[in-house]
N, C-alpha and C positions, 0 to 999 in steps of 0.2 A: 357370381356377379362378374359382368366384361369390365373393371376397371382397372388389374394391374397393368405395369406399363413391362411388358416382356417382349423377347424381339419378335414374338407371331403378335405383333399389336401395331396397329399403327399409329405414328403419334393423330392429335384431333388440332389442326392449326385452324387460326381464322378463315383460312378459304377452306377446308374440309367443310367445317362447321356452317358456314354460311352456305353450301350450296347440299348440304344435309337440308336445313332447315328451306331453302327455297323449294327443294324436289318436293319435299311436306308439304309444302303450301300450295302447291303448283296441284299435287294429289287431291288437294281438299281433305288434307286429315289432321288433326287433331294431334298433339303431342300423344294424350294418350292413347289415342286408336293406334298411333304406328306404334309405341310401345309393346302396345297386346299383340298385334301383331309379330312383331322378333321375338317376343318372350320377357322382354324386359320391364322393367318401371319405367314411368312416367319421368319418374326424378332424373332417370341415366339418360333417357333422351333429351331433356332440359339443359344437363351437364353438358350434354355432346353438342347441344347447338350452340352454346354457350364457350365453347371450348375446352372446360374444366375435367372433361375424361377422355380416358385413349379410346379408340374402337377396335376393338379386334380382327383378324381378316373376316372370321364365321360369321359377327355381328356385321361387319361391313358388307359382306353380302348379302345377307338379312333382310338391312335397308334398302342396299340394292332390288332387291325381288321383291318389294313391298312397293317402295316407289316407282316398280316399272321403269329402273334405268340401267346402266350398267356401273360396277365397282367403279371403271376408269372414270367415268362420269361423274361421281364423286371424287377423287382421290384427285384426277385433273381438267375438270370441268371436261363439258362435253364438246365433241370435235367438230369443230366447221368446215367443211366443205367451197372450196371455190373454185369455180372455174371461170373462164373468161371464153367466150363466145364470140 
């Protein structure tokens, strides 16, 4: 199970957690479908959105290639672009 908290873990803060659970949403998937997807339970991605468990790097990639985003994209929201014309 990914929930010890050791230094290959990342901690799960409320903006990890929050932009976990919007890439899900954004996917159209289900707690459990992204869970089966990583390998995990239902319970640990509830946790995770939740904030209540750490994610590991492997699991945090996981979601990443599940969600079709990238880790930094979770870890620190995704990057905008501006230029002025």
């Amino acid at each position: 199970m990914e929930t010890s908290a050791t230094p290959a873990n990342v901690g799960c803060n409320e903006g990890l957690a929050s932009r976990i659970r919007s890439a899900r949403k954004t996917a159209r998937l289900t707690q459990a479908e992204l869970a089966s997807a990583c390998g995990v339970e239902r319970t640990s991605v509830t946790n995770i959105e939740s904030g209540k468990q750490f994610v590991s790097v492997s699991l945090l990639r996981k979601l990443a290639d599940v969600l079709k985003v990238t880790p930094s994209d979770l870890l620190d929201g995704p990057r905008v672009c501006c230029q002025r014309f």
